[in-house]
N, C-alpha and C positions, 0 to 999 in steps of 0.2 A: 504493500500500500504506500509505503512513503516511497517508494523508487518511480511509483505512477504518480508520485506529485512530485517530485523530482525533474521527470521527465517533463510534466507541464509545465513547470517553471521553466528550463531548459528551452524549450519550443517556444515557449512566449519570449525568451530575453534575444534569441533567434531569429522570431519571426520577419521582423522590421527589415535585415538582410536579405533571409532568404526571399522576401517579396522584392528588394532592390533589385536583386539577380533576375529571379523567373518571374516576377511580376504577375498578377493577378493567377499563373498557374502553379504559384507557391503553396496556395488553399491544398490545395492535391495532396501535397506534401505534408502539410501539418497537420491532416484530419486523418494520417497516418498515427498519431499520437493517439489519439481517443479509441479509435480501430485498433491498435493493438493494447490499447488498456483494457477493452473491453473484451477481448481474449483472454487475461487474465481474470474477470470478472466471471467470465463462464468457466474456464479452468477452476475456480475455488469455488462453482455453485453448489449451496446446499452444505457447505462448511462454514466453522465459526474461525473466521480468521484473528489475531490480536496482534499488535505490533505497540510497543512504548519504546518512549527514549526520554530521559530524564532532560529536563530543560530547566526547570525553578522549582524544585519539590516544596521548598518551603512554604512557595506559596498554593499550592496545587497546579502548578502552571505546567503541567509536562505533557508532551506529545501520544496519547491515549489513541490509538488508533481501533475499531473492533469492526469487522467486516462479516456480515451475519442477513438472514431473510430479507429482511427490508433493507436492506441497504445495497443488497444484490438487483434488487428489483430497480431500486433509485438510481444505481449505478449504470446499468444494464439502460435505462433509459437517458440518462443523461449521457453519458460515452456515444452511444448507437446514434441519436438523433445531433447529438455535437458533430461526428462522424461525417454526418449527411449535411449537416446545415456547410460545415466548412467546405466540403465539395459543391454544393450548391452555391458560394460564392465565388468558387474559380470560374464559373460563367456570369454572375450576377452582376461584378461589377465592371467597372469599365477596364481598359488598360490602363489609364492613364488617371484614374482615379486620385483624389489628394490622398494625406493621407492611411493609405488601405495599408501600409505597414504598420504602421499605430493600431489601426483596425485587427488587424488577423494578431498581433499582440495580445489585444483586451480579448477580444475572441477566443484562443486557444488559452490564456490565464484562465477566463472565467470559466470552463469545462474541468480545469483542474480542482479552481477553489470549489464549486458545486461538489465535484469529487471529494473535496477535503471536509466538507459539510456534512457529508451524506454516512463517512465514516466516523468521524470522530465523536469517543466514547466519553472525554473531557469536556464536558458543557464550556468551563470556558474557551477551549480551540475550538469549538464550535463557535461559539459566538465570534472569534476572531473570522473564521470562514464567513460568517456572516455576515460579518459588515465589511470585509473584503468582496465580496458578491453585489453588493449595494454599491462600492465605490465605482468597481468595475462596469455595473449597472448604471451609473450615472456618465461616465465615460461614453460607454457604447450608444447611449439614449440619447445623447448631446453630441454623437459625431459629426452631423454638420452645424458645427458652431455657429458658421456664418448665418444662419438663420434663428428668428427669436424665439419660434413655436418649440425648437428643436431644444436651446438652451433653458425656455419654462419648462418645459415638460421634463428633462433632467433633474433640473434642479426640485420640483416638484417631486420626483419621485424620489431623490436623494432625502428631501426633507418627512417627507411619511414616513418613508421606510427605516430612515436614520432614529427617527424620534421611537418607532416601536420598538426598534433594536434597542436602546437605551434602556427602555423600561423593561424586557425581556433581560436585558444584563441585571439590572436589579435585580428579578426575579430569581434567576440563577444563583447568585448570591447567597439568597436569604434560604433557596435548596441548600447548597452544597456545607452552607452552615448547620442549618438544622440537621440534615443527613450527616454530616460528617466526612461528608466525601463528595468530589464534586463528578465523579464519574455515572455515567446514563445508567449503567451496566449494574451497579451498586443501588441506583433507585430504585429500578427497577423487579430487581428481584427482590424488594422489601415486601414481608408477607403483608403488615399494615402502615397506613400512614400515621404519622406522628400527629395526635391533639392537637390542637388550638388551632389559633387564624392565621399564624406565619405562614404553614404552607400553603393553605386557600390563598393570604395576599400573592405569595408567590406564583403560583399557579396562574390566578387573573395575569399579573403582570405579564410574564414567557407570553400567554393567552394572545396579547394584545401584540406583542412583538411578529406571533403566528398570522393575525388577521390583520395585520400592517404588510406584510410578505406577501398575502396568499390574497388581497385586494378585497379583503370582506367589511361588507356595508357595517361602519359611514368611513371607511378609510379606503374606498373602492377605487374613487376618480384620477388616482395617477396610472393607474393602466390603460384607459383609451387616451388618456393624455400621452404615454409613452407610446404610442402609433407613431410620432413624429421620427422614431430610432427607424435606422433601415430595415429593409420587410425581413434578413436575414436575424437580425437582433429581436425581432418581436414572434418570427418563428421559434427562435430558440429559449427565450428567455425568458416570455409572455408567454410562451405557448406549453415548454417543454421542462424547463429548466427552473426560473430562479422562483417566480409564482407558484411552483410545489414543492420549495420548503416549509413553508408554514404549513402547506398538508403534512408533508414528512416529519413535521415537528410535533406535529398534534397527534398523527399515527403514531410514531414513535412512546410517546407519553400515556397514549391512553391506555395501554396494559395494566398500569399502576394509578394514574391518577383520573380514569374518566368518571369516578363516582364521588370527587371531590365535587364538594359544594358550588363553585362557581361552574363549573366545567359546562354541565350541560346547558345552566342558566346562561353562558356566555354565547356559547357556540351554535347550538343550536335554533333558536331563534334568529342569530344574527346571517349562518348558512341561510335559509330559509328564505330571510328576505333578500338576500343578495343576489338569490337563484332568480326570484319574482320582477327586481327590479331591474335587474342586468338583462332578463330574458325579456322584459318590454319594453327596453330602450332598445334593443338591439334590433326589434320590427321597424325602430322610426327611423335609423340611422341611414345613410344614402351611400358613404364609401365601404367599401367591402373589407377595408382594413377595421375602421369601425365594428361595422358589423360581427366581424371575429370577437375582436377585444370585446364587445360588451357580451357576448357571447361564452368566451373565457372567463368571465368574470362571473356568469349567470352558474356554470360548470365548477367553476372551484367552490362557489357555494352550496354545491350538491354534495361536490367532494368533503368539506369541510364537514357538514352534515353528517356523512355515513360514517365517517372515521371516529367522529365524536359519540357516537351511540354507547361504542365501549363490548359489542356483542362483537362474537365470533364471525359470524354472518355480515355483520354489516360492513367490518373490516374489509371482509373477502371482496365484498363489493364494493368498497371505497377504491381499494386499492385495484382492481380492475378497472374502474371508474378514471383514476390516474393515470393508468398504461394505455388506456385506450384513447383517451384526452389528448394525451403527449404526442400517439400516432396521427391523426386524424386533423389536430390543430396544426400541428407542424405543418402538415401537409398541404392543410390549405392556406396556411399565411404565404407557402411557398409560391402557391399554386397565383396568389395575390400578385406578388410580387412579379410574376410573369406575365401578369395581364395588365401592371400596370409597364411593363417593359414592351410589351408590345403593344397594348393600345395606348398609352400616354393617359391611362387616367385609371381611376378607380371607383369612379361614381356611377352606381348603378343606375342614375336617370341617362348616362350615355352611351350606356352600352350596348350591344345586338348584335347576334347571330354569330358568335363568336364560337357558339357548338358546333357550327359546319365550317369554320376555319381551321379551328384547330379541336380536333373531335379526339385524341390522344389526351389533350389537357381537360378536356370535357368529364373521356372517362375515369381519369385518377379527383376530379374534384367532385363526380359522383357519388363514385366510391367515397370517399370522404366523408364527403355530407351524410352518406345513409350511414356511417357508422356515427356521426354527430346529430342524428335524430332518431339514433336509438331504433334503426329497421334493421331485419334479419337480413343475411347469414354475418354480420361484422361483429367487431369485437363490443363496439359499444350497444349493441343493442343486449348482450351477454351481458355487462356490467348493469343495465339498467332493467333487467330483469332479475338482476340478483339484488338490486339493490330497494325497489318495491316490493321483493321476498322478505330481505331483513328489514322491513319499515314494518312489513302485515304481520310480523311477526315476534317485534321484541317486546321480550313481557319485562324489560326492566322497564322500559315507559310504561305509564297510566296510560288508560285509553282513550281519554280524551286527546292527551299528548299524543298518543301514535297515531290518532285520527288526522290531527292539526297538520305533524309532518307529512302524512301521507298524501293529504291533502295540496298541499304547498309543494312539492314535489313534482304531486300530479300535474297542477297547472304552470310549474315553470318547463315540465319537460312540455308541455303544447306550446307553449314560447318559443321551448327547441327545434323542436318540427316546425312551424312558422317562420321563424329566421332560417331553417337550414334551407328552405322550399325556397324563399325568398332569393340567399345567396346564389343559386343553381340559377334560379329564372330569371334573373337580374343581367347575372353572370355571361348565361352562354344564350339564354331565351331569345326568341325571334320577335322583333314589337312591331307592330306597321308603321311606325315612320322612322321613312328612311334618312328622316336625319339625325337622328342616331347612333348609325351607321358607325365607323371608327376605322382607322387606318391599322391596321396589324401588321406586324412583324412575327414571321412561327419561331417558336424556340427553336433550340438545338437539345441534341439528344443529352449532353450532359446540365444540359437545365430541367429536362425534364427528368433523369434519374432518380434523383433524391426524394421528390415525393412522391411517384409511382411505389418508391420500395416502403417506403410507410405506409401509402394506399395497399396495396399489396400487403403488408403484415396485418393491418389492421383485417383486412379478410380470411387472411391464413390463419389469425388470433379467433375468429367467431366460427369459423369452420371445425377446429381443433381445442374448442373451450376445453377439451378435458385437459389437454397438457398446459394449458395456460393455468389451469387450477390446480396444479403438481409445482408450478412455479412459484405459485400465490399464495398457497392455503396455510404451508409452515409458518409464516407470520402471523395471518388470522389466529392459528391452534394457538399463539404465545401468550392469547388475551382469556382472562375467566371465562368458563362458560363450554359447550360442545358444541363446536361446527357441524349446524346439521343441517346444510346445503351446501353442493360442491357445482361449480360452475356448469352450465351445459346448455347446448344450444334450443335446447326442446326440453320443457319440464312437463310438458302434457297442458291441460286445455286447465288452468287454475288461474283463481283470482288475480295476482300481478299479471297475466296474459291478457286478460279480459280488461282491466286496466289500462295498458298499453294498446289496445284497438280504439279503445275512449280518446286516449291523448293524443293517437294520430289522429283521429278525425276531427279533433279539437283543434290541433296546429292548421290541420288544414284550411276549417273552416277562418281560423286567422288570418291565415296566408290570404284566401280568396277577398277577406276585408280590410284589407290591409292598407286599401287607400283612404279609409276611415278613420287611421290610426297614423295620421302623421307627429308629425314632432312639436309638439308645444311651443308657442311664444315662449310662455309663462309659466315652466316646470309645475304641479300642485306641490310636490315632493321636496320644490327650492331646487336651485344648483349647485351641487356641489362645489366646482370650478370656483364661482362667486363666493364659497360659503369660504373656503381655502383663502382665496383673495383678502376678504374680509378678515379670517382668522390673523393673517400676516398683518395688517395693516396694525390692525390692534393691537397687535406683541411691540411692530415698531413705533407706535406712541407710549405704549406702555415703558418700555426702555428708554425712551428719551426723558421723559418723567422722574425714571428713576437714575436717570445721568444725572439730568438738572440737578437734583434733589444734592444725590449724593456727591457730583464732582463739580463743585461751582465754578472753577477755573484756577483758584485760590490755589499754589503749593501750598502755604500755608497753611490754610484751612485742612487742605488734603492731611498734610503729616501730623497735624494737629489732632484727627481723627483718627488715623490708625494708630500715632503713641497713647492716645488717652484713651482706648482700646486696652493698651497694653498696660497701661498701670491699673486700670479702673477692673476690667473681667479676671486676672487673674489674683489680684490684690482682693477681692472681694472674696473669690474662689478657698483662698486660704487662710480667709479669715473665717468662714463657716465650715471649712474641713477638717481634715487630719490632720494635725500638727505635729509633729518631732523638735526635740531639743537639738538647736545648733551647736555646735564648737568652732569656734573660729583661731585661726591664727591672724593676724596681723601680718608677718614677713616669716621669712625663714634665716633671714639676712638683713642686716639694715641696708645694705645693698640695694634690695630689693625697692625698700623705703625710700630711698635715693632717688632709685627709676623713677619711682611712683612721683615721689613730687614732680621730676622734671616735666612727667607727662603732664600732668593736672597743669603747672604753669604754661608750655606751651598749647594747651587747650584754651586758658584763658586768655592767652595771647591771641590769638586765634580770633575769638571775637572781638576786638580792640584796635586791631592792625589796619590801617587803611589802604595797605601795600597789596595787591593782588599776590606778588610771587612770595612775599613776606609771609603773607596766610598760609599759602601752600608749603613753606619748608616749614613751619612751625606744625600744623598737623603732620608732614610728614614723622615729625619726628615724635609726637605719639605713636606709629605704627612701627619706627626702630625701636624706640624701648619694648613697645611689647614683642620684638624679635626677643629682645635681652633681657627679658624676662623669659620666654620660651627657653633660650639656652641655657642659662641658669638653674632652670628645672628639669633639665637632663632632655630637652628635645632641639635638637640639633637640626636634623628636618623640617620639622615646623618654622624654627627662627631662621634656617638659613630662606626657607619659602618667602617668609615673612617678608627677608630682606629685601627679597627678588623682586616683587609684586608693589614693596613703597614704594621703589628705586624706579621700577618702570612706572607705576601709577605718576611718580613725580612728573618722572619725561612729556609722561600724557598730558597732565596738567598744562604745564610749561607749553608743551607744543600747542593749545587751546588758546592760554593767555598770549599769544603773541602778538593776537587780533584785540586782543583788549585793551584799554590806557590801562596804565602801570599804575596809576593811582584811581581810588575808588572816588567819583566825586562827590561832595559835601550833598549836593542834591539827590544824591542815591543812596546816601546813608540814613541807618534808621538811631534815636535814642533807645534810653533801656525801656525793654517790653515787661514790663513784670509776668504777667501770665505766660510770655514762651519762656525768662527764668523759671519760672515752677515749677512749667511742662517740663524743661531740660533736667531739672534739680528730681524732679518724680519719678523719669524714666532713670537717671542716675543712680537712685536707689531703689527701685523695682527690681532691675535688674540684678543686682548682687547679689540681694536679698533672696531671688525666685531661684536662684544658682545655686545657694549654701543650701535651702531648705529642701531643693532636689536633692543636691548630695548627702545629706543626713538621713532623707529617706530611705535609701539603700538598704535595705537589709543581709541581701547574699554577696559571696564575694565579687569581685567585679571585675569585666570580662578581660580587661588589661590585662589580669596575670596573665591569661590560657593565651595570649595574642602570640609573644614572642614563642614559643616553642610551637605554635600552630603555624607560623609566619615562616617558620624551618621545616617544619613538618611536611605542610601542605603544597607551601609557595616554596623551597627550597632557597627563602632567600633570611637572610638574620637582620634587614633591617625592615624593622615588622612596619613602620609605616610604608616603601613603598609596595611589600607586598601586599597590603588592605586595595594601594591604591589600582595597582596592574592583576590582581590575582582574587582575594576574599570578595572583596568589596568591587569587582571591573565593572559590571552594573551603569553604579554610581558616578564611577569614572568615567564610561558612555557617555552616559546623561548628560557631565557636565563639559567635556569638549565638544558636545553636539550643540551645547549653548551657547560656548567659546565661537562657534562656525557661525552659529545662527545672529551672534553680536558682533563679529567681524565682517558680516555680510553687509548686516543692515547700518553697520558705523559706511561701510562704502556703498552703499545704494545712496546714502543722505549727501554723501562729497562728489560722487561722479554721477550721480542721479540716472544716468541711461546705463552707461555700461563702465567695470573698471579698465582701464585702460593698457590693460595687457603688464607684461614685466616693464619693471622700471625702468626711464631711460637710460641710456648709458652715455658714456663724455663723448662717445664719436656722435652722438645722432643729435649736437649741439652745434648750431652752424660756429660759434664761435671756437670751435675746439681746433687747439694746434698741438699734432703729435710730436713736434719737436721741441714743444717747451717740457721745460725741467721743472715738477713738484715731486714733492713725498706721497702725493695722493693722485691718484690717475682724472679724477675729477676735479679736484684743489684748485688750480688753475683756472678753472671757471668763475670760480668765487670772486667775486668783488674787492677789492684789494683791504676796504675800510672791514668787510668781512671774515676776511681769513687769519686764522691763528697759528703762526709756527709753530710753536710749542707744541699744541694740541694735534697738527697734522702728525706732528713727529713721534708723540706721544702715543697716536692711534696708530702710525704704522708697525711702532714696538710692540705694540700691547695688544691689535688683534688677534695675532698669529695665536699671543699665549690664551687672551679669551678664548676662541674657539676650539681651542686644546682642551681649556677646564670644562667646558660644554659637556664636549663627549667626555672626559673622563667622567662628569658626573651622570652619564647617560648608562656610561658601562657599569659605574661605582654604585649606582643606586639602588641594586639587588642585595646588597650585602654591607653599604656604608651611605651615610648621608648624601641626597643625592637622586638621580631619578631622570625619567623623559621631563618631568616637569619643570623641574631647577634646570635640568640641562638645555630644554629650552626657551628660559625665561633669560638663561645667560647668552645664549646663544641670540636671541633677541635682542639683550645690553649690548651684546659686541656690534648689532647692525647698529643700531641706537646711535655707539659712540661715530661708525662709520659716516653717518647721517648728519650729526653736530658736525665732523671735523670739513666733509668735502660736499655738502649738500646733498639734492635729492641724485643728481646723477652721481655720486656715488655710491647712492643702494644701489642701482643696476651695475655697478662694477662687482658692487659685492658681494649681492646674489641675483643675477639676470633672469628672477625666474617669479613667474607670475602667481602674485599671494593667493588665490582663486586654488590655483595647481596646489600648492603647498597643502592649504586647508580641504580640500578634498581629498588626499593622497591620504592624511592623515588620518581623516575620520574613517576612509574607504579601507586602511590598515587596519585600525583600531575592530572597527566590525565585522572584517573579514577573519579575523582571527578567532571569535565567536563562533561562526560561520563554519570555520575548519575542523575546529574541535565538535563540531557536532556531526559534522560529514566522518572524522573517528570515532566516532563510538562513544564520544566522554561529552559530559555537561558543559555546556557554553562558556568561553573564556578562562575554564580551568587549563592548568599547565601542565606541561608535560616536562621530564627533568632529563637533559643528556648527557653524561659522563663520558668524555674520550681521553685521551691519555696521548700524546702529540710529541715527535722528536722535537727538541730545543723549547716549546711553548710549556710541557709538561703536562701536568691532570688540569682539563679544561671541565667545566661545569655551566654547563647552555641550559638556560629556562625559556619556553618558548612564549613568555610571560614578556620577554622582550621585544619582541615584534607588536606588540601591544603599546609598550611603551613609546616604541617607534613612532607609533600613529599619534602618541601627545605629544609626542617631541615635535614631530612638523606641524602639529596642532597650533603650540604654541609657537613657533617661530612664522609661520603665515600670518597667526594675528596680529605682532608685533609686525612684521614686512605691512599689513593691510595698515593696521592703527598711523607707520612712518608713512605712506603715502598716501592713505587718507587727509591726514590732519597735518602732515607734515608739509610733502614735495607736492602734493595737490595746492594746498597755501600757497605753496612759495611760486610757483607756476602762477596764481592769480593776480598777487601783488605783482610780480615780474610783468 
């Protein structure tokens, strides 16, 4: 199972090429991926397959894979019609399409992540497939950007879909809490559920995520809204794919939970009416794309219905109901797609006589349809005689209830028959006026392939219901209860038969009055679209409100609010809780006490100073004592960090002020505020205070001792902070260079506003540059004479060679001695820093010619690849692996592969220091100049 999402990832990071090369006959090629997944799918049918790989145990985060009845069936259908839809687009689209490598990307991803959906036994990796499914969904739905219909209707279905997924994560949650476990496989086989209302909340929640997925009323209207995607994306995704997760979600669950309290009260009523309304919009509708979608929507509400019952039987016909839906819609969004290819339109008031053009396309949309209105010998009329079986037949509804459903079922399938009769006669139907009429172009045989062989199965399926119920039924048997009806084409002349003669002659008679049933000015029911509209509008007043409210423009006011936050909630907190006796020391040194003043006095100085750079070294120099305080206390790493980050922070500063007067003016200066003293005197002593009384609370030992021998243990290295940093803790480190990247981006979107300007200049690409004059600095000599420093050129030409020595030695040292990617390239940054003061901006390009973009990418791309690797071996993400060699002349070498990680923060930091010096620095000086 993981080799089959492997491989999809593979094909999609691919696809974008291989369409560069073969071009629109690339499709061919990548739906060889799905095709032979699906091999393996039937290779394992009727076994329970399991696959793990530990990824975050702590948190339950690990890769649970479990391949079993349903999910063979979900597989089996996703793969097979992935399969066909991607061969269906090696004719679909044009040659020269925009683009259609981005396209067969998100196309062959989303086949994988369905895949990844449909196994996984980890509720939370499921949810990850989940909303990876939706993004991809919004992608595909939005592929022609340049149009607006196409970018609402995305965004529209990103946002439904997005928001049930949210509350479904809740839900999860408050299962895997309560269970104790967040795996399917572990719920499931629980004989009862757990008392109280946590998992009914939870249950609603998942509930609402399923019928945000699967388009059930009143969260329905972003699927014909999502018509706007190519007929190929709403074949597969609307038709086949992403719109029966929330069935698979609901099937999946209801073994164990269909007799929880909300379940039936949610689902079943809400199927019900989705069948009714979808099936009477879809008579009014005039494009035949429309007509599907509201159609799809009418079907999933059948679907959602039978699955939710909770009986054996009904299962069997849900999930028949599914396999046969997938065949049959697929086939005719295909079939869509071809008639608007050939005739240039899709509106059924222009169509005619298109069944004696192309009578091939005729009979596969035939076929289609009679298995989409439920007529014999197809697969769907099999499902919907199983599924008026188990409606006339579950004694766990009341019967008033089974009356209601059976009811409600009845007359959404005469809808079905009505729209199906409609699509056909619209479609291919003969009308006497001939202008009408339409220009056609016949397909080709590889356009017509892919849905003949679905028409085709969907017959093969209703002819041979027994094996189809050999396929189906071991899922049904999983739920309480005795399956006592097994699929079959002919059940004898009984009640759901007699039924189905009713609701064909019902549809029909619809059909025949069908011009009586146009489409409403004025919906009774309201519009959805409008109600959506409206919802948005209101959310962005409602937010502006609470801008207003809360962010007046004021920093000020802002800080003022979140410090008096901090003194007021937790200060209160501990004055009604659990209190502990403090012990305080004062110093351990008078040393210390020393530091401590100086800091306090340069704090006060601080606000007194009316010198812009006076401020800035005077705070600097609260952040070197507290280095020298760090050292003092036996942390050598921390205070040498410390020092790194004042020293560059200074530069930063200083490079800022240079746009500033040097003095602060009289008219920008403020007198004393008593209330921000207070404020500043409160969080002052908040803070200590909330420090000591944390640390008194401690009861057990604390976790510092077990670090350093874990730090050797685990990470192989003995200085135990940087192995927290590259190894225990890598995570964390992730986290925060990916915010490093994400504040190096945006410091250079603010200065070069369109694009950064590639690597630094260099002293040749300065028309003023002469290779024959004599400096200590290859750039120097450009410098303005009132600007340039002997001294310091001379100084920097000594002293980088030895910086960038200490760099990497602290790159290499920092496994085992203070030291690390981070100091190493914090200095490594001081060294471009000093480059930069002695010979200006076109000395960065002398002294590293390579663009801060490259740098910070390379970095991050190391840093997460390394993750990446360790999990493609066998071991948990960003652990390390330890290599001992033993080397003539070098001796016992000991490699932690914990450095290739560190690697990625080392360029981490030195792109941001390269971005920050061209940023704020040589972007400056290029203005002024």
């Amino acid at each position: 199972m993981l080799a089959v999402l492997l491989v999809h990832a593979l094909a999609a990071l691919l696809a974008p090429l291989c369409v560069r090369v073969l071009g629109r006959n690339a499709f061919y090629l990548l739906a060889l991926v799905p095709l032979g997944s699906l091999g393996w799918v039937i290779a394992h049918w009727g076994t329970t397959v399991r696959t793990q790989v530990q990824w975050a145990p702590q948190i339950s985060m690990d890769i649970d894979l479990r391949f079993d009845a349903l999910s063979a069936v979900m597989c089996t259908l996703v793969l097979g019609v992935g399969a066909l839809i991607l061969a269906y687009c090696g004719r679909y689209f044009e040659r020269d399409e925009a683009r259609l490598g981005v396209f067969a990307a998100e196309l062959t991803g989303f086949a994988g992540a369905m895949f990844g959906l449909v196994v996984s036994d980890n509720m939370l990796l499921l949810y990850v497939f989940w909303e990876i499914t939706t993004v991809l969904s919004f992608l595909l739905v939005g592929h022609y950007a340049e149009r607006s219909v196409s970018r609402r209707a995305a965004i529209q279905a990103l946002l439904v879909t997005g928001a049930g997924g949210l509350a479904m994560l809740v839900g999860i949650v408050i299962l895997g809490l309560r269970y104790d476990s967040f795996l399917l496989s572990d719920l499931l086989t629980t004989s009862s559920v757990p008392a109280g209302s946590a998992v009914s909340v939870a249950i609603g929640l998942v509930l609402i995520g399923a019928i945000s997925k699967s388009a059930i009323v009143p969260l329905h209207f972003w699927l014909p809204g999502a018509m706007a995607a190519p007929t190929p994306v709403s074949a597969y995704l609307h038709a086949a794919a992403m719109v029966k997760a929330g069935v698979y979600l609901v099937a999946r669950l209801a073994p164990t939970f269909a007799q929880t309290p909300p379940w039936h009260l949610m689902l079943l009523p809400l199927g019900v009416a989705t069948m009714l309304l979808a099936g009477w919009r879809a008579i009014q509708v005039h494009d035949l794309k429309l007509v599907l979608a509201f159609g799809t929507v009418s079907q999933l509400g059948l679907m959602i219905t039978m699955t939710a019952i909770g009986t054996p039987d009904a299962a069997l016909a849900g999930l028949t109901l599914l396999v046969a839906h997938g065949l049959f819609k697929a086939c005719l969004f295909m079939v869509v797609g071809i008639i608007d290819h050939g005739a240039g339109t899709r509106d059924l008031r222009r169509l005619s006589g298109l069944g004696r053009r192309a009578p091939v396309l005729c009979a596969i949309a035939v076929l289609a349809t009679l298995s989409m209105a439920a007529l014999p010998p197809l697969l769907g009329f099999v499902g919907k005689e199983s599924a008026l079986g188990a409606l006339w037949s579950a004694e766990v509804l009341s019967p008033p209830v089974r009356f209601a459903l059976l009811a409600g079922v009845a007359v959404g399938s005469a809808f079905t028959v009505a729209y199906s009769i409609r699509f056909v006669w619209g479609a291919f139907g003969i009308t006497a006026n001939p202008e009408r009429a339409v220009t056609w172009h016949a397909p080709g045989p590889l356009l017509l392939g892919p849905p003949a062989v679905l028409a085709v199965a969907g017959l093969v399926g209703g002819l041979d219901a027994e094996a189809v119920d050999r396929w189906l039924s071991p899922y049904a048997e999983s739920l309480p209860g005795v399956l006592d009806t097994h699929l079959a084409l002919w059940h004898g002349f009984t009640g759901p038969l007699a039924l189905t003669v009713v609701i064909v002659a019902a549809g029909l008679a619809l059909f025949l009055v069908r011009g009586r049933i146009g489409e409403p000015a004025h919906p009774r029911l309201g519009n959805a679209d409008r109600n959506y509209d409206a919802a948005l509008r209101a959310m962005d007043r409602l937010s502006l409100r609470i801008t207003a409210t809360v962010q007046s423009g004021s920093l000020p006011a802002s800080q003022a609010a979140i410090l008096g936050t901090l003194i007021v909630l937790p200060t209160v907190l501990l004055a009604v809780g659990t209190r502990t006796g403090v012990r305080l020391r004062l110093w351990d040194s008078p040393l210390q006490a020393a530091i401590g003043a100086i800091m306090i006095a340069m704090a006060l100085a601080a606000t007194v100073l009316r010198n812009r750079l006076a401020s800035v070294l005077v705070v600097g120099v609260t952040g070197y004592g507290c280095g020298v305080i760090f050292a003092l206390h036996g942390a050598p790493d921390l205070a040498l960090t410390q020092f790194l980050v004042e020293t560059l922070t200074l530069v930063v500063f200083v490079l800022v002020l240079r746009a500033f007067p040097a003095e602060i003016a009289a008219s920008q200066g403020t007198a004393f505020k008593f209330r921000r003293a207070l404020l500043a005197v409160g969080v002052g002593v908040t803070v200590p205070v909330l420090a000591a009384f944390a640390i008194a609370a401690r009861h057990g030992n604390p976790i510092w001792e077990a670090i350093p021998d874990a730090a050797y243990r685990i990470g192989g290295g003995k200085n135990a902070v940087n192995v927290l940093l590259v190894d225990i803790r890598a995570w964390d480190t992730l986290g925060e260079i990916s915010v490093l990247v994400v504040a190096a981006t945006g410091v250079a979107s603010l200065v070069f506003r369109s694009r950064r300007f590639g690597s630094a200049p260099r002293a040749a690409d300065s028309p003023n540059y002469d290779p024959d004059a004599v400096s200590w600095l290859p750039a120097a000599r450009l410098l303005d004479r009132r600007d340039r420093s002997m001294v310091l050129q001379i100084t920097t030409r000594l002293v980088f060679p030895t910086i960038m020595v200490l760099s990497v030695y602290f790159f290499f040292a920092g496994h085992n001695a203070p030291g690390g990617g981070f100091a190493g390239g914090l200095v490594a940054g001081l060294a471009l820093t000093l480059r930069y003061l002695a010979g200006g901006r076109y000395e960065l390009g002398e002294a590293l010619p390579v663009d801060a973009g490259h740098l910070l990418g390379a970095g991050l791309t190391l840093a997460a690849g390394t993750a990446t690797a360790s999990l493609l071996l066998g071991a948990p993400p960003l652990s390390s692996a330890i290599i001992e060699v033993t080397l003539p002349l070098l001796g016992h070498i000991k490699l932690v592969t914990a450095m290739f990680f560190d690697l990625g923060v080392y360029l981490v930091l030195v792109g941001l220091v390269l971005d920050v010096l061209r940023s704020l620095g040589a972007r400056l000086d290029k203005e002024v100049s």
